[in-house]
Every structure is written in structure tokens, then in C-alpha cells.
mmCIF file of the N, C-alpha and C atoms, coordinates in Angstrom:
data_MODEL
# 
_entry.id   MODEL 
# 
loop_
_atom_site.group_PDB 
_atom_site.id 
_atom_site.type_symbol 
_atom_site.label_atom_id 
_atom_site.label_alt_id 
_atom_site.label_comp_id 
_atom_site.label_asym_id 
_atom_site.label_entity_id 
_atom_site.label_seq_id 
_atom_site.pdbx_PDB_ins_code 
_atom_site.Cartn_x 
_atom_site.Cartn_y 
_atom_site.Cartn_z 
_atom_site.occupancy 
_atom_site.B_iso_or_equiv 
_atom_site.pdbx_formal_charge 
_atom_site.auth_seq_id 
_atom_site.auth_comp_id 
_atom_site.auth_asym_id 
_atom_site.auth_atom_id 
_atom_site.pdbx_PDB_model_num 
ATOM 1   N N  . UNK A 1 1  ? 108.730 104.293 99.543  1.00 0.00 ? 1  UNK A N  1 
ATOM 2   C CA . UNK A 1 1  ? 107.305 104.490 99.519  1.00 0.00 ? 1  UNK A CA 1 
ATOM 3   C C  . UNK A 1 1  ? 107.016 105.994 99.619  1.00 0.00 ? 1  UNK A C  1 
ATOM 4   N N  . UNK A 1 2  ? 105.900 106.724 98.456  1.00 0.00 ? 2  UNK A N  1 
ATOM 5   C CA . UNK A 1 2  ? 105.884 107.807 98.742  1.00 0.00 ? 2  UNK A CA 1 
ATOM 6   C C  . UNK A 1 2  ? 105.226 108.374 99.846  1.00 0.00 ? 2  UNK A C  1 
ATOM 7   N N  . UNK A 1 3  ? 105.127 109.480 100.794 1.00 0.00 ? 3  UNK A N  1 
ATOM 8   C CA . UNK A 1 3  ? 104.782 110.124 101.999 1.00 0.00 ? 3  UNK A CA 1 
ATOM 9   C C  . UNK A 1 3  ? 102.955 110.994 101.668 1.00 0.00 ? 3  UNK A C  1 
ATOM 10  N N  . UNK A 1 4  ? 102.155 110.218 101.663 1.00 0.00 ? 4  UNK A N  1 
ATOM 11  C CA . UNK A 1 4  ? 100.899 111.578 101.433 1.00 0.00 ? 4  UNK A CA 1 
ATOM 12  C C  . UNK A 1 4  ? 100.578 112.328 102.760 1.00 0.00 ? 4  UNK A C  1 
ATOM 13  N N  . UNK A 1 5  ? 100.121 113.263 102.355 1.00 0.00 ? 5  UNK A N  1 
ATOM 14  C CA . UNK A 1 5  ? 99.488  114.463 103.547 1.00 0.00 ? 5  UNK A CA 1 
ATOM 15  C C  . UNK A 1 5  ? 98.316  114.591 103.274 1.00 0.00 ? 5  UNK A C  1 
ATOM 16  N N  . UNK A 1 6  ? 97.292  114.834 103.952 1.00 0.00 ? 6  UNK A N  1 
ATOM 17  C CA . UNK A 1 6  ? 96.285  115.315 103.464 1.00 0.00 ? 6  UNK A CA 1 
ATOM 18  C C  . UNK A 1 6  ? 96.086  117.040 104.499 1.00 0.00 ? 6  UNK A C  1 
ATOM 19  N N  . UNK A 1 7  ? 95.772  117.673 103.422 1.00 0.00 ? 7  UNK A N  1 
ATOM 20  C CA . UNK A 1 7  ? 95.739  119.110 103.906 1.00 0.00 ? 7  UNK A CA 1 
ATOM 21  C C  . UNK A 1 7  ? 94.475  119.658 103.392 1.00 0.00 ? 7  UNK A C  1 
ATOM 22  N N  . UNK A 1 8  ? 93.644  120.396 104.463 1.00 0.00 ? 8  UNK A N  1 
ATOM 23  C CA . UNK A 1 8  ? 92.528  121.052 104.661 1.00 0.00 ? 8  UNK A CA 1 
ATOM 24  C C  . UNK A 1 8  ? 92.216  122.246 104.290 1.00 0.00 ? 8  UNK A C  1 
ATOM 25  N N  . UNK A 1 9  ? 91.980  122.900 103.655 1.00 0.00 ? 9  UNK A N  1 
ATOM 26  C CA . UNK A 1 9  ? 91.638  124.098 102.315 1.00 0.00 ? 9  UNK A CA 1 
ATOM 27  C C  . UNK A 1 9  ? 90.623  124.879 103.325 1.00 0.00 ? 9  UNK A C  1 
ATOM 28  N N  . UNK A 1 10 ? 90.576  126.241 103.026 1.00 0.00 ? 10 UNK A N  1 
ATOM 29  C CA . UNK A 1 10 ? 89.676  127.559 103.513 1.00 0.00 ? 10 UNK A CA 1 
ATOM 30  C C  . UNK A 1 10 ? 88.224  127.173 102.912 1.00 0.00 ? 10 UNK A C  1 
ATOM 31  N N  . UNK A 1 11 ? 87.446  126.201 101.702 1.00 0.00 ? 11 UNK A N  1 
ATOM 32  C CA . UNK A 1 11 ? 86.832  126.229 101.249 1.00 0.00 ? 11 UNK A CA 1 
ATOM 33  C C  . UNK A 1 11 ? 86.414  124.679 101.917 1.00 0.00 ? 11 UNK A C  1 
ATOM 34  N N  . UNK A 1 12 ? 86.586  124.176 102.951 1.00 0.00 ? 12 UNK A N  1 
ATOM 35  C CA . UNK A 1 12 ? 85.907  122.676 103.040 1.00 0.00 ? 12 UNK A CA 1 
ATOM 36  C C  . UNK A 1 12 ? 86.322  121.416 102.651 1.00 0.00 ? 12 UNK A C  1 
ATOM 37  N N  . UNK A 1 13 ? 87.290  121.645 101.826 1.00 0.00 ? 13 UNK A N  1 
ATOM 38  C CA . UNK A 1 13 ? 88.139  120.679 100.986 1.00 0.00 ? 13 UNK A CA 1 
ATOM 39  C C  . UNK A 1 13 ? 89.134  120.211 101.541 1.00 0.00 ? 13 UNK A C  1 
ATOM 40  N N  . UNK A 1 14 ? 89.420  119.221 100.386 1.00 0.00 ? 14 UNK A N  1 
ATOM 41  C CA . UNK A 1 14 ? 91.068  118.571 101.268 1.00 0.00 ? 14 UNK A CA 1 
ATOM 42  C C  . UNK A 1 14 ? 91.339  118.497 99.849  1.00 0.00 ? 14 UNK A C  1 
ATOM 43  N N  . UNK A 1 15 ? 93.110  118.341 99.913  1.00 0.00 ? 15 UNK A N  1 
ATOM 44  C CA . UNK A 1 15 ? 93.743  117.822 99.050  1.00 0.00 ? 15 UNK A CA 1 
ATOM 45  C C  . UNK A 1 15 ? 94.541  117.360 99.390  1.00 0.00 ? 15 UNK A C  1 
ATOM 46  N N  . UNK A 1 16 ? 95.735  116.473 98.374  1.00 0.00 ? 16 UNK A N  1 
ATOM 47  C CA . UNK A 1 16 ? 96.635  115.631 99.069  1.00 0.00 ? 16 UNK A CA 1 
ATOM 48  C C  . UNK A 1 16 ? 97.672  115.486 98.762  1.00 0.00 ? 16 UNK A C  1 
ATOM 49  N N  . UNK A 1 17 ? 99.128  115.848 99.586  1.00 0.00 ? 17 UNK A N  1 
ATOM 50  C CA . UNK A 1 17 ? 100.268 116.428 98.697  1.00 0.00 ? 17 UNK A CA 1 
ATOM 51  C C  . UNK A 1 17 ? 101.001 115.037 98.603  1.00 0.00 ? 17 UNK A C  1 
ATOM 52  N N  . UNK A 1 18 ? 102.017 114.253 97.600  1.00 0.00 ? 18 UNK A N  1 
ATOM 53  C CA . UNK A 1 18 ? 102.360 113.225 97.710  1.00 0.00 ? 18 UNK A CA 1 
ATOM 54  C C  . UNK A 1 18 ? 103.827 113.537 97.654  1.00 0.00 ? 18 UNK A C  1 
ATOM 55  N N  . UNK A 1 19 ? 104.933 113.306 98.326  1.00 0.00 ? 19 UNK A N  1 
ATOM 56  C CA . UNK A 1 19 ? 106.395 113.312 97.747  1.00 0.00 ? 19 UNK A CA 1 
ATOM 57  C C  . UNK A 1 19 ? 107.088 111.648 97.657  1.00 0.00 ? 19 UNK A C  1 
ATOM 58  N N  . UNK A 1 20 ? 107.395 112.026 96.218  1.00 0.00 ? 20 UNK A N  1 
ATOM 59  C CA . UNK A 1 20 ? 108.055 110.609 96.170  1.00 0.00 ? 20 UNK A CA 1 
ATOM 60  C C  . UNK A 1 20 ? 108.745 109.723 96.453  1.00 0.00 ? 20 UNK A C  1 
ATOM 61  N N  . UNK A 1 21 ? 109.714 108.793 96.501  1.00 0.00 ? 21 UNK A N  1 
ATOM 62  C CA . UNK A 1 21 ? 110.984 108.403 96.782  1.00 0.00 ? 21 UNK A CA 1 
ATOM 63  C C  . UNK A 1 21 ? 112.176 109.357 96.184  1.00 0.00 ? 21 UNK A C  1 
ATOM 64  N N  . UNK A 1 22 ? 111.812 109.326 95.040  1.00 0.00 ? 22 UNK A N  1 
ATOM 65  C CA . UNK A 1 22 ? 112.973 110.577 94.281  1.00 0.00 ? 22 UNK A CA 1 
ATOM 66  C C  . UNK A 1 22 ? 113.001 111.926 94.548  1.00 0.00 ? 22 UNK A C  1 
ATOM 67  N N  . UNK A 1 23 ? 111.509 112.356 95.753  1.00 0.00 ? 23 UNK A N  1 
ATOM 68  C CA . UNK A 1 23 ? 111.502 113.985 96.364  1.00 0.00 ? 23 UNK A CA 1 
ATOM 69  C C  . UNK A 1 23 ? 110.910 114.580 95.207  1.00 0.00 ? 23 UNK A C  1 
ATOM 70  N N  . UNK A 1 24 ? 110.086 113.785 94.050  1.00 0.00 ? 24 UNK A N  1 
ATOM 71  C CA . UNK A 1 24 ? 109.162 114.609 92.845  1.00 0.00 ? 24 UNK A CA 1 
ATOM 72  C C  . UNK A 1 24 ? 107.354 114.761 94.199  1.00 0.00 ? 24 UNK A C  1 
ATOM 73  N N  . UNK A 1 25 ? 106.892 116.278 93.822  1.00 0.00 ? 25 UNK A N  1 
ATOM 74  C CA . UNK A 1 25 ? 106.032 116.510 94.547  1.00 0.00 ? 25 UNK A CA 1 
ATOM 75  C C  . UNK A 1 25 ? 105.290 116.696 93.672  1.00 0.00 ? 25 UNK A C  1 
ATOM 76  N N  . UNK A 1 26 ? 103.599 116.659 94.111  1.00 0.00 ? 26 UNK A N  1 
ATOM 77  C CA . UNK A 1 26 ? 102.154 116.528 93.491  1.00 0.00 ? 26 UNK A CA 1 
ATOM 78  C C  . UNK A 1 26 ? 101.565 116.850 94.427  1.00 0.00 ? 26 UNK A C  1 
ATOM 79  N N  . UNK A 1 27 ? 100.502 117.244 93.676  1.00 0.00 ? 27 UNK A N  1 
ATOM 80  C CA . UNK A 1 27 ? 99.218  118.064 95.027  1.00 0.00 ? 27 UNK A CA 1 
ATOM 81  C C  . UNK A 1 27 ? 97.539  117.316 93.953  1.00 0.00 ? 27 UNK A C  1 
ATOM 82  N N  . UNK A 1 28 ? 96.928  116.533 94.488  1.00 0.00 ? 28 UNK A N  1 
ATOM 83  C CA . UNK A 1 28 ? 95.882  115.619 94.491  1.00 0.00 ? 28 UNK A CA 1 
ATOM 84  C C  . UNK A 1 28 ? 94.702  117.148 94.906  1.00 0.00 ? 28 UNK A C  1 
ATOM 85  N N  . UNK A 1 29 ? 93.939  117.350 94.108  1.00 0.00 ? 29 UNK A N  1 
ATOM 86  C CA . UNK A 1 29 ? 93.368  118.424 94.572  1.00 0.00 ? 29 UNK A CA 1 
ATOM 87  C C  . UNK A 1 29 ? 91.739  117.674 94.527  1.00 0.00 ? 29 UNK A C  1 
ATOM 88  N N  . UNK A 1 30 ? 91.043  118.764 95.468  1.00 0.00 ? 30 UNK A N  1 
ATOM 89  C CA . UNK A 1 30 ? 89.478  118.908 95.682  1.00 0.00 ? 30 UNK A CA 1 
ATOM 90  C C  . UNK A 1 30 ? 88.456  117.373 96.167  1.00 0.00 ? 30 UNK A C  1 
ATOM 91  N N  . UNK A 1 31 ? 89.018  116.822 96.724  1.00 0.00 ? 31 UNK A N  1 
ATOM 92  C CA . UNK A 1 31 ? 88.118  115.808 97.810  1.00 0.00 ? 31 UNK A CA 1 
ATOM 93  C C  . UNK A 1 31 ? 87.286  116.592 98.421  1.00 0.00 ? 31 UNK A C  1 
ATOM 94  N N  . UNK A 1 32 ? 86.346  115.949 98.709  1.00 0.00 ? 32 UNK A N  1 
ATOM 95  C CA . UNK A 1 32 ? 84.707  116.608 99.553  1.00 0.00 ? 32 UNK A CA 1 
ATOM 96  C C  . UNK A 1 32 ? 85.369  116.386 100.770 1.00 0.00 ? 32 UNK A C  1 
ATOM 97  N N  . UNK A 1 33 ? 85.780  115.542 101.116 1.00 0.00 ? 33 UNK A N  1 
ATOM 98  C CA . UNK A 1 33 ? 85.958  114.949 102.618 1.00 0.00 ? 33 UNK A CA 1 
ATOM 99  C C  . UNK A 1 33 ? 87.265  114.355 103.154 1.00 0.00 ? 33 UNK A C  1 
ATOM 100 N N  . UNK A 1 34 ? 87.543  114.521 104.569 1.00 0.00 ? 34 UNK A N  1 
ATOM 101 C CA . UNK A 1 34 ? 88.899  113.607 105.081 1.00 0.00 ? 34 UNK A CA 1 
ATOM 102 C C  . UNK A 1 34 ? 89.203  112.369 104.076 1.00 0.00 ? 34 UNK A C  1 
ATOM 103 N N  . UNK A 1 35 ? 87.951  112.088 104.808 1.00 0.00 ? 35 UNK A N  1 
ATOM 104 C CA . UNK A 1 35 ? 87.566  110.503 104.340 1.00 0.00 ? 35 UNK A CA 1 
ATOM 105 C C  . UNK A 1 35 ? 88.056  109.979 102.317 1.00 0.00 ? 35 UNK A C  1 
ATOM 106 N N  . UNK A 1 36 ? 87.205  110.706 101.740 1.00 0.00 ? 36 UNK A N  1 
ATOM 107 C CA . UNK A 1 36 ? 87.436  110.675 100.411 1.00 0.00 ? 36 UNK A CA 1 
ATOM 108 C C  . UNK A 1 36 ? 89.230  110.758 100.500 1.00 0.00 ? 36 UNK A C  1 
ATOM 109 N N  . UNK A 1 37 ? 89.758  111.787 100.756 1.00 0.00 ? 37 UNK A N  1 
ATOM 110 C CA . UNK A 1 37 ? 90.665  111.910 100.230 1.00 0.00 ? 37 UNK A CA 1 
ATOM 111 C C  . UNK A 1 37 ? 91.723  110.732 101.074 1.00 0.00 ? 37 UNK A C  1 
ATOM 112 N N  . UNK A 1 38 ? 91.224  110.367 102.146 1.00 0.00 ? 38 UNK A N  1 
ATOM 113 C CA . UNK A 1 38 ? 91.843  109.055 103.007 1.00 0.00 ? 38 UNK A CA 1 
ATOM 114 C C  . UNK A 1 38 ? 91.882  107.697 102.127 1.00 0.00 ? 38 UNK A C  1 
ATOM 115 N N  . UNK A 1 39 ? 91.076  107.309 101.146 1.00 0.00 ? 39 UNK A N  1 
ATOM 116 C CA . UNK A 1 39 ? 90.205  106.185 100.556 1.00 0.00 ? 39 UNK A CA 1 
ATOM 117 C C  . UNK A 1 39 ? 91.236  106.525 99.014  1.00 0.00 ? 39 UNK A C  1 
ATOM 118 N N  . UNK A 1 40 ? 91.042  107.805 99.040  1.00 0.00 ? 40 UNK A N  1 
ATOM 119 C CA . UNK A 1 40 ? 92.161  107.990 97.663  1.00 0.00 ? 40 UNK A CA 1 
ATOM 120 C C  . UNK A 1 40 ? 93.564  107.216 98.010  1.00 0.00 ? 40 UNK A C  1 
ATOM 121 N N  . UNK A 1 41 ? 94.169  107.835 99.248  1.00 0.00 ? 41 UNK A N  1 
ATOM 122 C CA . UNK A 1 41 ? 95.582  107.453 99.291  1.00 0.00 ? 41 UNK A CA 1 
ATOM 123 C C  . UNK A 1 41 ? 95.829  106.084 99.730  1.00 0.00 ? 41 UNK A C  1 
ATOM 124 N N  . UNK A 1 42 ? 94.560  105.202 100.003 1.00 0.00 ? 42 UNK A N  1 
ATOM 125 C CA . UNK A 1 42 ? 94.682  103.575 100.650 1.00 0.00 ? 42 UNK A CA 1 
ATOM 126 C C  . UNK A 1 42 ? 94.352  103.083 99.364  1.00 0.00 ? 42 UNK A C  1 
ATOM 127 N N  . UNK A 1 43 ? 93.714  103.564 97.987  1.00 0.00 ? 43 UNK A N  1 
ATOM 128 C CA . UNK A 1 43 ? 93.861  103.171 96.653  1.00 0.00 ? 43 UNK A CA 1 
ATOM 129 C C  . UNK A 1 43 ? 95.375  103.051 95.806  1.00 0.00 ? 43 UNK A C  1 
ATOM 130 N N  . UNK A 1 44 ? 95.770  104.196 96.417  1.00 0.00 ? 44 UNK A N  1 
ATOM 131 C CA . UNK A 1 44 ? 97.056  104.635 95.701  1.00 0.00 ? 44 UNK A CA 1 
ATOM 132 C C  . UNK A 1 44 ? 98.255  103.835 96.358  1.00 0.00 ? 44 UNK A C  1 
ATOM 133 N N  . UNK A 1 45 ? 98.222  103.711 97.740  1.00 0.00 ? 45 UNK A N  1 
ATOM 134 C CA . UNK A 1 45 ? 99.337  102.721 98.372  1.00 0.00 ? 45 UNK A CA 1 
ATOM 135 C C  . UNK A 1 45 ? 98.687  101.594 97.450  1.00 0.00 ? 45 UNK A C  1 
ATOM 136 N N  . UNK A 1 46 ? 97.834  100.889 97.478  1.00 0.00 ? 46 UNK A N  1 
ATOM 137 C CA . UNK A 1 46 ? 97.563  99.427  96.697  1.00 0.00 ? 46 UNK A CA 1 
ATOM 138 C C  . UNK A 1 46 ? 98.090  99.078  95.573  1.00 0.00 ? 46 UNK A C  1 
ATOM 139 N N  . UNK A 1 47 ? 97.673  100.611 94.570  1.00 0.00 ? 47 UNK A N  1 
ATOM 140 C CA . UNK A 1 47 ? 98.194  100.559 93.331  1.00 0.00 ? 47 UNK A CA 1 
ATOM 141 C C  . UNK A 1 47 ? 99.606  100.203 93.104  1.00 0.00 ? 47 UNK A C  1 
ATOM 142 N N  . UNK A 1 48 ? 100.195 101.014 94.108  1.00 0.00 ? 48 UNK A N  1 
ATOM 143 C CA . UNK A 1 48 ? 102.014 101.408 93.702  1.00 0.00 ? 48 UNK A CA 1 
ATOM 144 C C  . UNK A 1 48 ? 102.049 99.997  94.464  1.00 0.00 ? 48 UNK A C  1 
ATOM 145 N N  . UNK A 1 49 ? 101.749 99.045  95.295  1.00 0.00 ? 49 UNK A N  1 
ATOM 146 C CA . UNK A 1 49 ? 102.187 97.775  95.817  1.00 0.00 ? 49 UNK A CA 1 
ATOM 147 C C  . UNK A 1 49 ? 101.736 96.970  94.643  1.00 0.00 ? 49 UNK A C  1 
ATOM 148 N N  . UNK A 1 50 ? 100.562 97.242  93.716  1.00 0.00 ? 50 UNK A N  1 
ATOM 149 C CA . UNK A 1 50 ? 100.939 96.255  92.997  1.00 0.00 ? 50 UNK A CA 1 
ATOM 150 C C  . UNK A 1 50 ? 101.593 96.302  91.905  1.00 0.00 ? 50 UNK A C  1 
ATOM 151 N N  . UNK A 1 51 ? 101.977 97.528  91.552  1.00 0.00 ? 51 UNK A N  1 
ATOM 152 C CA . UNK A 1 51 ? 102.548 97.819  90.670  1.00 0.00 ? 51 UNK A CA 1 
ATOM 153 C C  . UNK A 1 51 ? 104.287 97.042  90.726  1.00 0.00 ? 51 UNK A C  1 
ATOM 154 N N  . UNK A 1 52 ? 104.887 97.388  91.994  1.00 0.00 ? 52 UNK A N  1 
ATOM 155 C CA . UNK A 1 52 ? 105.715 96.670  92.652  1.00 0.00 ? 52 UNK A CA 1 
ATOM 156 C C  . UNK A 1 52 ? 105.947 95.405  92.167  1.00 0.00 ? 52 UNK A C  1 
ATOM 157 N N  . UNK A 1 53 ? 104.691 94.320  92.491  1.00 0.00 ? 53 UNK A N  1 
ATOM 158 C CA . UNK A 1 53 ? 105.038 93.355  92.285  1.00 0.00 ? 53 UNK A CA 1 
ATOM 159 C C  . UNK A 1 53 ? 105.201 92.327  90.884  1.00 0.00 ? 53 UNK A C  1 
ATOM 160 N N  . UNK A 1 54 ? 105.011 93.337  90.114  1.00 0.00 ? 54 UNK A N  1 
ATOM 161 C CA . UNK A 1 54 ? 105.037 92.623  88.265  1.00 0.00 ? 54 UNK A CA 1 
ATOM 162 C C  . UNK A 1 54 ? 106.234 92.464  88.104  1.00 0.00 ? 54 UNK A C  1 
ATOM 163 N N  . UNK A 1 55 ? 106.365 91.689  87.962  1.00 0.00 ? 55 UNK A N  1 
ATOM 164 C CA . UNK A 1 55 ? 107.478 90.514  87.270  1.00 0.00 ? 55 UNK A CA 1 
ATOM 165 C C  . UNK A 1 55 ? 108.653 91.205  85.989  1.00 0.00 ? 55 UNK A C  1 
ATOM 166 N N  . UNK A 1 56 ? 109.320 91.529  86.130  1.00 0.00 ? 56 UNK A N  1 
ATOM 167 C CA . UNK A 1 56 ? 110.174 92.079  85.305  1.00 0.00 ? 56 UNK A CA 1 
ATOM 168 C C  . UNK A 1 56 ? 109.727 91.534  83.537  1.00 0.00 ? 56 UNK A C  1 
ATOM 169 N N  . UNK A 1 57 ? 109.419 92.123  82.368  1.00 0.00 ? 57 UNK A N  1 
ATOM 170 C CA . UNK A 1 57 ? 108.810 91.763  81.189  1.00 0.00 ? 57 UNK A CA 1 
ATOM 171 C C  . UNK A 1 57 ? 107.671 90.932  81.071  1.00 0.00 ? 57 UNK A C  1 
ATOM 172 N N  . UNK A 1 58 ? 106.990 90.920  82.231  1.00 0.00 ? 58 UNK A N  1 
ATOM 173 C CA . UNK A 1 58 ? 105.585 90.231  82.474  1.00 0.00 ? 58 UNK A CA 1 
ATOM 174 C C  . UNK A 1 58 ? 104.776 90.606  82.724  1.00 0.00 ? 58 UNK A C  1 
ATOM 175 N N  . UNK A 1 59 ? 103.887 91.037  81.798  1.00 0.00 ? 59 UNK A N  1 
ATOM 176 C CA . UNK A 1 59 ? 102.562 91.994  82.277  1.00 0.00 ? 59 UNK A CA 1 
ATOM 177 C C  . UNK A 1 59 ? 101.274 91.391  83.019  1.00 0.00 ? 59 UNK A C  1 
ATOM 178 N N  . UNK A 1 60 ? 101.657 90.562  84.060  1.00 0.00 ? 60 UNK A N  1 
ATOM 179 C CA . UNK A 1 60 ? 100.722 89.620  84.720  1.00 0.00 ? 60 UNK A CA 1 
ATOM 180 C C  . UNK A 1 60 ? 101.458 89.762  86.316  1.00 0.00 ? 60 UNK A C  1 
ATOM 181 N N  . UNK A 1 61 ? 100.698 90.209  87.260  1.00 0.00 ? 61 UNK A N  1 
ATOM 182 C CA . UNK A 1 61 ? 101.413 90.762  88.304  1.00 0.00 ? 61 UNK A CA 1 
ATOM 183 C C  . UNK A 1 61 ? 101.422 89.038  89.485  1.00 0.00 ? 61 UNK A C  1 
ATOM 184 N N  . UNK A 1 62 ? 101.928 89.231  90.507  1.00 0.00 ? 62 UNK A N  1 
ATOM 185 C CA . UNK A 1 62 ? 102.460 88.068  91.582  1.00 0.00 ? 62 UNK A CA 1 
ATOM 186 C C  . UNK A 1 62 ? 100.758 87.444  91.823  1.00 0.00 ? 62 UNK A C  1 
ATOM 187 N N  . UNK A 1 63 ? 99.926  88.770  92.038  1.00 0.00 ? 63 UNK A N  1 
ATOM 188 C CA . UNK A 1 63 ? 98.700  88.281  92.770  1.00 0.00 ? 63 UNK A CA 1 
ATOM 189 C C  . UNK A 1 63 ? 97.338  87.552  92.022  1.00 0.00 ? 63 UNK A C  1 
ATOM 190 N N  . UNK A 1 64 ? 97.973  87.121  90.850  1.00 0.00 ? 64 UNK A N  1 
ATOM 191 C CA . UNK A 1 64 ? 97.291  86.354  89.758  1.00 0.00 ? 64 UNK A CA 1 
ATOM 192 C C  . UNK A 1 64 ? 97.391  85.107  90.081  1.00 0.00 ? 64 UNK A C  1 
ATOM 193 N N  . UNK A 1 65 ? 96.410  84.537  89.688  1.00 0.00 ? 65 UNK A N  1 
ATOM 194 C CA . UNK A 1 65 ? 96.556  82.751  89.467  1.00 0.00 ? 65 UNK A CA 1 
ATOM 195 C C  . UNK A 1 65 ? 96.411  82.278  88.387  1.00 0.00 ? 65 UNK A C  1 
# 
């Protein structure tokens, strides 16, 4: 699972550094707020969990009915 940070900028801002499982790094730039950029990375854990769970050659993921 990748590791986010969120880090606080001279200008009011946040951004949000992500390192991967493989140690590839990204920087998520210019959120207004903690918060925003908090709401980003509880989107992004969701995403990569559901991304997770698709079915090997099945483009219809576990949490379907």
C-alpha cells in the first residue's frame, strides 16, 4: 500500500507526497486545505482497493452485483 504525507507549503497550501510499493514518488500539488487534501488521499486509498479487487481479465470489479 502506498505511504501519503501531506505537507504544508509557505503559501497556505498543502500537497501530498505519495511513495509507492515499488519506492516510485509523486507530489499531488495545491489543496486549499488539510482537509481537501485528507479527502483526496481517503479517495485514492478507495480507488487503489478497488482497483485491487478486479478479477484477473474481468472488467467488472468483486463489489458489483
Amino acid at each position: 500500500m502506498p505511504t501519503y504525507t501531506v505537507i504544508p507549503q509557505a503559501d497556505q497550501t498543502f500537497h501530498v507526497a505519495i511513495v509507492g510499493n515499488d519506492g516510485a514518488r509523486q507530489t499531488i500539488l495545491g489543496f486549499q486545505t488539510e482537509a481537501d487534501a485528507a479527502a483526496w488521499i481517503a479517495r485514492d486509498r478507495l480507488q487503489s482497493t478497488t482497483d485491487d479487487l478486479r478479477m484477473p481479465g474481468d472488467f467488472r470489479t468483486l463489489l458489483e452485483t
